[in-house]
C-alpha positions in Angstrom: 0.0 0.0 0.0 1.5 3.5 -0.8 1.6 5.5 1.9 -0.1 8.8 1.4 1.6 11.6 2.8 -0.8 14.3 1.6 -3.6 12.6 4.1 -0.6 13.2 7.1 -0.4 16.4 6.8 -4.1 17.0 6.2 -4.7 15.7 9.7 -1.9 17.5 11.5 -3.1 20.8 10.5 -6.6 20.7 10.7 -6.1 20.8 14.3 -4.4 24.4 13.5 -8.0 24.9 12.2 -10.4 22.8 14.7 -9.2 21.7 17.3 -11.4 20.6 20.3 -11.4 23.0 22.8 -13.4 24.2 25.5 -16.4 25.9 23.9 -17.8 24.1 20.9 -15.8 24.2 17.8 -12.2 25.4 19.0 -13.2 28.7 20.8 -11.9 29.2 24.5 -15.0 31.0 26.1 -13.3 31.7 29.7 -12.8 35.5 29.2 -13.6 36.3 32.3 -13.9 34.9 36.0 -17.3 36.7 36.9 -18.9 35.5 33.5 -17.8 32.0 34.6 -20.1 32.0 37.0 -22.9 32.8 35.4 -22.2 30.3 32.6 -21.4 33.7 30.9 -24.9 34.4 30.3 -25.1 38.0 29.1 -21.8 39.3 29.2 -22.2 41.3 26.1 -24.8 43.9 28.8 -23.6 42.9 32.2 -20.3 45.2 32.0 -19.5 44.8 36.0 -15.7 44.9 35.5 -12.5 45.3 33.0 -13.4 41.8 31.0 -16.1 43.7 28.9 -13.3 44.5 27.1 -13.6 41.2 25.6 -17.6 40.9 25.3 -18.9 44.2 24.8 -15.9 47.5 24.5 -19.0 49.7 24.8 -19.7 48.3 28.9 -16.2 49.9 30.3 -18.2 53.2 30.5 -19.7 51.8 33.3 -16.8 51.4 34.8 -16.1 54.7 37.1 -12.4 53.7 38.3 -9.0 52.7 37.1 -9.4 48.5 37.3 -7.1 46.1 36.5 -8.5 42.5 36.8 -6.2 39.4 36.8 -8.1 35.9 35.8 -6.9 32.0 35.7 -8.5 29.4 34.7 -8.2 25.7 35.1 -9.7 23.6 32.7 -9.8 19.5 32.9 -11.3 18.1 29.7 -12.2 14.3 29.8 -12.4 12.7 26.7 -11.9 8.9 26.5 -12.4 6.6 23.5 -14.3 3.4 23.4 -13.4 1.7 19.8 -16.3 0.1 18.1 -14.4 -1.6 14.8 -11.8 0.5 13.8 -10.6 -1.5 10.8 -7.8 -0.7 7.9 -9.7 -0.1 4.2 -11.3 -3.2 2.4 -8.6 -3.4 -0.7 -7.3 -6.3 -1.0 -4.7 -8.3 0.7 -3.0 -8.0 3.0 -5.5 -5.2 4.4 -8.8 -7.4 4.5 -10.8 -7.8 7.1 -7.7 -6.5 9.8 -8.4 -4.4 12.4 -6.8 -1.4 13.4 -4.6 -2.6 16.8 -3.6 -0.8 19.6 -5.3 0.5 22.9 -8.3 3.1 23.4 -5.2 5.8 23.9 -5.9 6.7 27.8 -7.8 10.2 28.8 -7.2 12.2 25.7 -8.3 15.3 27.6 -4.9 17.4 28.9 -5.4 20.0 31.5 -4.4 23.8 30.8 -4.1 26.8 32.8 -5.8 29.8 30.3 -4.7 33.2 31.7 -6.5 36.2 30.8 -6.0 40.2 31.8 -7.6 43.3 31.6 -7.0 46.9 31.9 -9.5 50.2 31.9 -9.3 53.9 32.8 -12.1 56.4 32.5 -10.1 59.1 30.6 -13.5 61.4 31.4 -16.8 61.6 31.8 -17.4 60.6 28.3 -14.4 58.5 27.2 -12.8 55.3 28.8 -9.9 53.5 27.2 -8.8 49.5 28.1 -6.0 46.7 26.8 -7.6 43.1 27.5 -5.0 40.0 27.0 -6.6 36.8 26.6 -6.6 33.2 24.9 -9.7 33.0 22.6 -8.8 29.7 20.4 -6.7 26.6 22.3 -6.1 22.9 22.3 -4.3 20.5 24.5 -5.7 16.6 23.6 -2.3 13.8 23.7 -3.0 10.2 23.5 -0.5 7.3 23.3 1.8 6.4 20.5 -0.1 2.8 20.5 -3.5 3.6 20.6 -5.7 2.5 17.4 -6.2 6.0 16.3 -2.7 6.5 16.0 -2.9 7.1 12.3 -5.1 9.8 12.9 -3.7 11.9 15.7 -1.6 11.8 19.0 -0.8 14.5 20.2 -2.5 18.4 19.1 -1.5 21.7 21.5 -2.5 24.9 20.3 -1.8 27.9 22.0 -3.0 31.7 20.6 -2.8 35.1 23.0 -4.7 38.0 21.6 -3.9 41.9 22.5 -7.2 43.8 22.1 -6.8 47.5 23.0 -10.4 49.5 23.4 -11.8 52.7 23.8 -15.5 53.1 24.6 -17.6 56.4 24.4 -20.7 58.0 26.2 -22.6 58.7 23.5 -25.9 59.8 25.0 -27.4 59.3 28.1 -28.5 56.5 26.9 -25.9 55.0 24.5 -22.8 53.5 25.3 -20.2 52.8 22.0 -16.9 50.9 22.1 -14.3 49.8 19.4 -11.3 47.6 20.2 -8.7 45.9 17.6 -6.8 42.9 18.1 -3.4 41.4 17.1 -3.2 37.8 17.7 -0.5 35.3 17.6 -1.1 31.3 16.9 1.1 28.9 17.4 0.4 24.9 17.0 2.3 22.0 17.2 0.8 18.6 16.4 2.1 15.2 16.0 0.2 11.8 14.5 2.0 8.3 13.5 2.4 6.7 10.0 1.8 3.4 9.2 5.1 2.8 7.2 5.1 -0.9 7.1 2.1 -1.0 4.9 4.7 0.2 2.0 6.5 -3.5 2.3 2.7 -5.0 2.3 2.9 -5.4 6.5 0.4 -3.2 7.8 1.1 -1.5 11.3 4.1 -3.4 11.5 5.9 -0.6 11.5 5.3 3.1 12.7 7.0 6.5 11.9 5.8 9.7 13.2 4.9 12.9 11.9 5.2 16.5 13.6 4.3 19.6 12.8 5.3 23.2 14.5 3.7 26.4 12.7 2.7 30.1 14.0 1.4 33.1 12.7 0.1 36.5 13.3 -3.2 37.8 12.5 -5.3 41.3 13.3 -9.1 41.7 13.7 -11.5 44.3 15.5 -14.2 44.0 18.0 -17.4 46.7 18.5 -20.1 46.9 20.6 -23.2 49.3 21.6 -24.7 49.3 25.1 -28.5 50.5 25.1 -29.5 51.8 28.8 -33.6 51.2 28.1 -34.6 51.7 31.9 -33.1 52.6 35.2 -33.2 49.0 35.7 -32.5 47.1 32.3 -29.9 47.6 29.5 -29.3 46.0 26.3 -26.0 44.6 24.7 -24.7 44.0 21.0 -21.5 42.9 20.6 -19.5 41.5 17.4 -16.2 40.5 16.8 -14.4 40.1 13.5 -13.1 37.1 11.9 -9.4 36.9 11.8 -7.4 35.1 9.0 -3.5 33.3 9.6 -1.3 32.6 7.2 0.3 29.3 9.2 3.9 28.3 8.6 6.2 26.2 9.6 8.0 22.7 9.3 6.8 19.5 8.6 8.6 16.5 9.0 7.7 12.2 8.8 10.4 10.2 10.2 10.3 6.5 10.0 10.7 3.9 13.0 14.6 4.0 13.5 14.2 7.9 13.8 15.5 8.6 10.1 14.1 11.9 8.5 12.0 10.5 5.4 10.3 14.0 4.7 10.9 17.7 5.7 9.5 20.2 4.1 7.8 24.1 5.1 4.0 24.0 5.3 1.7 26.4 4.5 -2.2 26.7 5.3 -4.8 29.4 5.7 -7.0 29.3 8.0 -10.2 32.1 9.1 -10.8 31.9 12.8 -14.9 32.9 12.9 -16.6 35.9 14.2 -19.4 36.0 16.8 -22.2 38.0 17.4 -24.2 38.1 20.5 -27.6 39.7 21.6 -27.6 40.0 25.4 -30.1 41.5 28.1 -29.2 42.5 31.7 -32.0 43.8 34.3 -32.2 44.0 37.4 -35.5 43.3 39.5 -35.0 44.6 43.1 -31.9 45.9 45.2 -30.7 41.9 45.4 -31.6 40.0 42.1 -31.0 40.4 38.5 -30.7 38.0 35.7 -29.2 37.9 32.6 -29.7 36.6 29.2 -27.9 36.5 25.6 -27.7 34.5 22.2 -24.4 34.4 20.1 -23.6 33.4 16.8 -20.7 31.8 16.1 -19.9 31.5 11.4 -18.5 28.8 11.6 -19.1 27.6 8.6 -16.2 29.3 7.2 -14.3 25.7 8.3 -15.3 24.9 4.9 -12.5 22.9 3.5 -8.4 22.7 4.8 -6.6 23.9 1.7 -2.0 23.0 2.6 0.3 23.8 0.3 4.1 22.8 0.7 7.2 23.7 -1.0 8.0 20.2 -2.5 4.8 19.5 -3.2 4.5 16.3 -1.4 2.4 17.3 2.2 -0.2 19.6 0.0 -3.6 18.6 0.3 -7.1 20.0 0.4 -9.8 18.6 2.6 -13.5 19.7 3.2 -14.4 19.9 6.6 -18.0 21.2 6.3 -18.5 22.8 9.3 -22.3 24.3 10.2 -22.9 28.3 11.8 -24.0 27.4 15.4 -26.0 29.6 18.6 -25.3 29.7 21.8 -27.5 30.5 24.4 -27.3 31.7 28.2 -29.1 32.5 31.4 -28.0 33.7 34.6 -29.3 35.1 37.4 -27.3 37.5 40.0 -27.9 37.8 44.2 -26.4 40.5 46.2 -26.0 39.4 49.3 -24.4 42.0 51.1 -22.0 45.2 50.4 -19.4 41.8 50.8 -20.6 39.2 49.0 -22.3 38.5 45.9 -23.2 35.4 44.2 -24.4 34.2 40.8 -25.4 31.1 38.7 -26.4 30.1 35.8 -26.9 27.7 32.5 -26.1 27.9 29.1 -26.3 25.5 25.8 -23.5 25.1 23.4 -24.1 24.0 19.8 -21.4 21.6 18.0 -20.3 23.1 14.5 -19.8 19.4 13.9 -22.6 17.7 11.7 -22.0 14.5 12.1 -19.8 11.7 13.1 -18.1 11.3 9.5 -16.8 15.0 9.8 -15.9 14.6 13.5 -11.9 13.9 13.9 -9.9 12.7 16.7 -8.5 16.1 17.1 -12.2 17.1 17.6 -14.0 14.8 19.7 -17.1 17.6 20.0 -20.3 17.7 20.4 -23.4 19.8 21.9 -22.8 20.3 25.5 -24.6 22.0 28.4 -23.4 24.7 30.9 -24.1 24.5 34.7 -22.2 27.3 36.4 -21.7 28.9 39.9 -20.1 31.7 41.2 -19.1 34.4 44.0 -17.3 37.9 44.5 -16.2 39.2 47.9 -15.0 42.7 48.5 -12.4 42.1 50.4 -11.6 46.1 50.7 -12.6 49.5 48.7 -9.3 48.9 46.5 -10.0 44.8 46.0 -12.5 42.5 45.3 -12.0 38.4 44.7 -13.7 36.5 42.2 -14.1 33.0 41.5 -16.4 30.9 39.3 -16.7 27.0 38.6 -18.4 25.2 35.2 -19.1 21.6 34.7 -20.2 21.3 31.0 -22.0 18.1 30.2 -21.2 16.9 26.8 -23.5 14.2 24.5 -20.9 11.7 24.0 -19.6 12.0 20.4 -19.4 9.8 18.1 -16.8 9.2 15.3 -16.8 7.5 12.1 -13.6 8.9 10.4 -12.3 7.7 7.2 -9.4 9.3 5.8 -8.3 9.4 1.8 -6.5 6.3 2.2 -9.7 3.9 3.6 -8.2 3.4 7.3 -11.5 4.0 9.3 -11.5 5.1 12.9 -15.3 4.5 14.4 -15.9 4.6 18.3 -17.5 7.1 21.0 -16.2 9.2 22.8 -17.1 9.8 26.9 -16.5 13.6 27.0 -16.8 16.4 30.0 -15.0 19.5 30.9 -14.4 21.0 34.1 -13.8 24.6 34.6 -12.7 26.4 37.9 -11.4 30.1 37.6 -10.0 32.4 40.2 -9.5 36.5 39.7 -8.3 39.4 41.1 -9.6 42.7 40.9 -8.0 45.9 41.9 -9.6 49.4 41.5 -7.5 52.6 41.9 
């Protein structure tokens, strides 16, 4: 059997384009501890500290003081993989009727730490200017060398950090306005093993391994408007701009004595989607409020994973067909005290996946629902303490992935995240 090298490096970087994170598709929702806690339900109106930056520009004029708010999250991703007849194509001899061998590839879900900061300062009465920091796409999934996916992936880590300075206007009593743009870096580095012994007719006798390392930098723009309606109830709009990366970097496929077969610079292009989110805050006496919002996520730009390389031999184009998807929220807010304040609240999080042929084992997603807690304590005038926690139930996934070459990867996956995040706040 030849082995196809295009179909390698198809899979490596398609993680570069989807990989499974902790929101559904690849995006990294934890932008800010207090929104955590509320399953971010209406963060593009609730604008109660610095991280509106990152939901809504336009909510930092309701911020009266110098703030600077420093968030970490830590997120625990459980995905394990139960194979249901994984199996190598039906061609002929010596591939018939084999299975794919090896293990289920342990928890696939990695831990991370996501960090996020953010910065605001009311210039006037009128004008308030901010620089949020933050992680808004990520991926850590590794399984072992010997599991029976191998072929298809082992280990994807994806890291991007995205500067986003603001500036948000009073523009009626009314009307709040904010503009921010962002520079963002990506960086990814993936790895998968090749099945080299099917070249001398001995299927998975003998593996190689391919790796890939590639970064970029890309630039965007977010804008929002924050509508005060009542004393009591404001409305948010928020939207934030697609940005495209032009990856590259280094591909190599080494075979099972460690001996460079291929190495070669890879190139792929790749449109991280923009969001738009409806969001409602109000507030029904001096102790509750809740909090409500619906965002759009275009994903369907994931239409197809166009990589070109300078040889020629790891270019490939692969459709994807990836579907637009909502998201929606509710919270609700108690105020307990002057000290203490404590929110909850649910959310549900459409896949972008349609179905199991299209789902990889970079990108064991699917639907998954939000339960979320949270509290803030004012621990002084200057500094308050947040801290939020998220289980997110996910329907377990199933897969049905058939690469170029007819080796077929078919199982389900037992997915669920955990999310705990911790923030200080400090007003001047």
């Amino acid at each position: 059997m030849k082995l196809n090298i295009r179909k390698l490096s198809t899979l490596l970087l398609l993680s570069s384009a989807s990989p499974a994170a902790w929101s559904a598709g690849y995006a990294i929702q934890e932008q800010s501890i207090t929104g955590l806690g509320r399953a971010f339900a209406g963060s593009a109106a609730v604008a109660e500290d610095a991280s509106t930056i990152f939901f809504n520009p336009a909510g930092l004029t309701y911020l009266d003081r110098t703030e600077m708010d420093m968030g970490l999250n830590y997120i625990k991703p459980q995905s394990e993989f139960r194979n249901d007849g994984s199996a190598l194509p039906n061609s002929g001899a010596p591939f018939t009727g084999q299975a794919l061998t090896g293990g289920n590839g342990g928890d696939a879900g990695h831990e991370a730490f996501v960090p996020n900061f953010y910065l605001s300062h009311p210039v006037n009465d009128k004008v308030t200017v901010g620089l949020g920091i933050s992680a808004p796409f990520g991926l850590v999934t590794e399984y072992r060398d010997d599991w029976v996916g191998r072929y298809f992936a082992v280990k994807s880590e994806m890291l991007t950090a995205n500067f986003n300075p603001t500036i948000a206007i009073q523009a009626t009593e009314k009307l709040s306005l904010g503009f921010g743009v962002s520079a963002q870096y990506i960086d990814v580095k993936l790895s998968q093993m090749a099945d080299l012994g099917a070249r001398g007719g001995l299927p998975q006798a003998a593996d190689g391994k391919v790796k890939l390392g590639a970064d970029d930098w890309g630039y965007g723009y977010n804008l929002g408007l924050l509508y005060q309606a009542t004393d009591d109830t404001r409305i948010g709009l928020a939207f934030r701009s697609k940005i495209s990366h032009t990856l590259k970097g280094d591909g190599t496929l080494k075979d099972a004595s460690g001996n460079t077969v291929v190495d070669d610079n890879i190139q792929a292009d790749v449109d991280l989607p923009e969001t738009l989110s409806l969001a409602i805050h109000h507030r029904l006496n001096k102790q509750w409020s809740v909090s409500a919002d619906a965002t759009f996520t275009r994903w369907s730009r994931f239409s197809e994973l166009n990589i070109q390389s300078d040889g020629g031999q790891l270019s490939s184009v692969k459709a994807e067909d990836w579907e637009n998807t909502m998201r929606y929220g509710l919270g609700v807010d108690y105020r307990h005290s002057d000290k203490w304040q404590f929110r909850a609240g649910v959310a549900y999080d459409e896949t972008p996946i349609p179905n199991a042929e299209r789902r990889t084992a970079r990108i064991p997603g699917n639907d998954r629902k939000w339960v979320a807690v949270g509290a803030t304590y004012h621990y002084s005038e200057n500094i308050i303490l947040d801290a939020g926690y998220a289980h997110l139930f996910i329907d377990n996934p199933k897969i049905n992935e058939t690469d170029d070459t007819g080796y077929n990867l078919k199982g389900e996956y037992d997915a669920s995240v955990d999310l705990l995040g911790v923030q200080l706040r400090w007003l001047m």
